[in-house]
N, C-alpha and C positions, 0 to 999 in steps of 0.2 A: 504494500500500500504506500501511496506516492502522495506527499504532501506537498502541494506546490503552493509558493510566496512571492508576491509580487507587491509592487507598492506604487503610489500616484501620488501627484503632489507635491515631489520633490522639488521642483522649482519655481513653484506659484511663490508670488509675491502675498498673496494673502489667504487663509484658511489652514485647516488642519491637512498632515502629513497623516496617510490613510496607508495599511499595508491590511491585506486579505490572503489568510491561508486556507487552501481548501483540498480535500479530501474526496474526489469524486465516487459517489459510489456505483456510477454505471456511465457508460462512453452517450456524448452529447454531443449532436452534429452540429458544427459550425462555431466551436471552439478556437479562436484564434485571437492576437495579440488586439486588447479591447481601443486603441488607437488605428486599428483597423476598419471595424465596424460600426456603423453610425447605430446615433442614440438608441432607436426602434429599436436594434436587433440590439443590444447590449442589455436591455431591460429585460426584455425577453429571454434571455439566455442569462441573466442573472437572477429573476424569478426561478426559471427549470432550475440553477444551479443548488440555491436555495434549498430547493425542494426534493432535491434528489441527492443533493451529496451527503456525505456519510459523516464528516465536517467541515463546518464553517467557522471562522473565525475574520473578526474585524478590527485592527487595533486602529485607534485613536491618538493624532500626538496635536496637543494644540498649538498654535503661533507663538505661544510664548513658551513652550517645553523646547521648541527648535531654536527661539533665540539665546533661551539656557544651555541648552547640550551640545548646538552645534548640529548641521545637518546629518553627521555621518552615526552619532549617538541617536540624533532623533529618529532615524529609521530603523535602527535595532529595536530601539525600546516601541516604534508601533509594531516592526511583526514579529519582537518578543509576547506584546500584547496579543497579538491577533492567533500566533501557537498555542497559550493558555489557553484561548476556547473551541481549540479541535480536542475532543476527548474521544475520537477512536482510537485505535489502534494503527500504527504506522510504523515501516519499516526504514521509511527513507525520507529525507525533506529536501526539492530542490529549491534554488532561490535563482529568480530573473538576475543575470547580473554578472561581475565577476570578482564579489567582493562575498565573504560568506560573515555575516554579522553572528552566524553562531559558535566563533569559535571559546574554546573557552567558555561557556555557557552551560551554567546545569538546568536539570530539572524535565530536560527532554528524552522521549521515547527512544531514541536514535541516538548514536553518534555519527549516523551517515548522514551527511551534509555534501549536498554536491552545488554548485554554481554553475550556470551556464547563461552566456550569453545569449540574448534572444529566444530563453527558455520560452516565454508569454507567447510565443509564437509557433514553440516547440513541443512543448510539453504539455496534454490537456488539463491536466491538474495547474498549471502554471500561468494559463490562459484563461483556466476559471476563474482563478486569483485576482489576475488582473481586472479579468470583465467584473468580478465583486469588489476590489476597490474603487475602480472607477463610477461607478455607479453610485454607490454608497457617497462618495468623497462631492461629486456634480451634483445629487440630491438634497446634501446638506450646503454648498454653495448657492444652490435654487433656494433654498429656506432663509438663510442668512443674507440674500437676496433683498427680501423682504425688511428686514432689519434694518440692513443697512441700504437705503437706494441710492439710486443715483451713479454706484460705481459698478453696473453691470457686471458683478458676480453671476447671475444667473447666465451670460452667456459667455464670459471667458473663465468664469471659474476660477479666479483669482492670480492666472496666467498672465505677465505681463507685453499686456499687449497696448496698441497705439490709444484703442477705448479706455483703459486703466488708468495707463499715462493721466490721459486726460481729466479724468475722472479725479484722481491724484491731485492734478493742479488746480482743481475748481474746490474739491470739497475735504483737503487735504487726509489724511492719515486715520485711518479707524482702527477700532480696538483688533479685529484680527490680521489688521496686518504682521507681518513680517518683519521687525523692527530690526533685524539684523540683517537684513538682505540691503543691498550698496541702493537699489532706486530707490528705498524706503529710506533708508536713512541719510540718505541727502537731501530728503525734503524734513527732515526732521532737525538738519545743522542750522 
């Protein structure tokens, strides 16, 4: 059994850093790397994942956990988080990437820890992953949308883009920005 970890969010200027492991328990057609497939079919394949896999886990790191830890601690400690809530049984966990954040790490099933690049695209457990942080992570972007307007989280999702930017210079800096990311805090010097 194949635990596959992926994570979104790494480079948004604003919102939570989201990693998803998941544990598929039966083969899901049209499985692949969730920056692939548009919105529609990522919902949908993240509902069937849900619903079918054998574990799911979602870890959570917020905008100010990443400006304490540092990007490369903050993504352990969400799919340290999101490992905690697979409770089958697993023989192996790989991770999207070429960086393996479990080393040194107790408390897991395994000591088989494999990394591989462009796993989300490779590996259905690793593609599940993806397609459930990514969803989870744009969900709660669309919500916090709401909260805060005016800086079109709902469609770049915290990603900096030329809308952000702008967004930035009209209604400056809100609480889940990114305070340690360099466009964030040059408007904050």
């Amino acid at each position: 059994m194949i635990v596959g970890i992926d994570e979104v969010g790494r480079g948004c200027w604003a919102g939570p850093l989201v990693a998803a492991a998941v544990a598929l328990g039966e083969p899901i057609e049209g499985l692949r790397d969730s920056k692939k497939l548009s919105s529609k079919r990522r919902n949908v394949l993240a509902a069937q994942i849900h619903a079918t896999s054998l574990g799911v886990g979602i870890g959570w790191v917020t905008p100010e956990e990443v400006d304490t830890l540092g990007l490369t601690k903050a993504v352990q400690l969400a799919m340290l988080r999101a490992m905690k809530l697979v409770d089958c049984d697993y023989d192996e966990i790989i991770i999207d990437g070429n960086m393996n954040f479990f080393q040194n790490v107790t408390g897991l099933k395994t000591s088989n820890i494999q990394t591989l690049v462009r796993a989300d695209d490779l590996i259905p457990a690793v593609s599940a992953a993806s397609i459930v942080a990514k969803v989870a992570r744009d969900t709660r972007m669309t919500e916090l949308a709401v909260e805060y307007p005016g800086y079109g989280f709902e469609s770049h999702v915290g990603y900096g883009t030329a809308v952000h930017a702008a967004a930035l210079k009209k209604l400056g800096v809100c609480d889940i920005h990114r305070k340690s990311y360099k466009p964030i805090m040059k408007l904050l010097a």
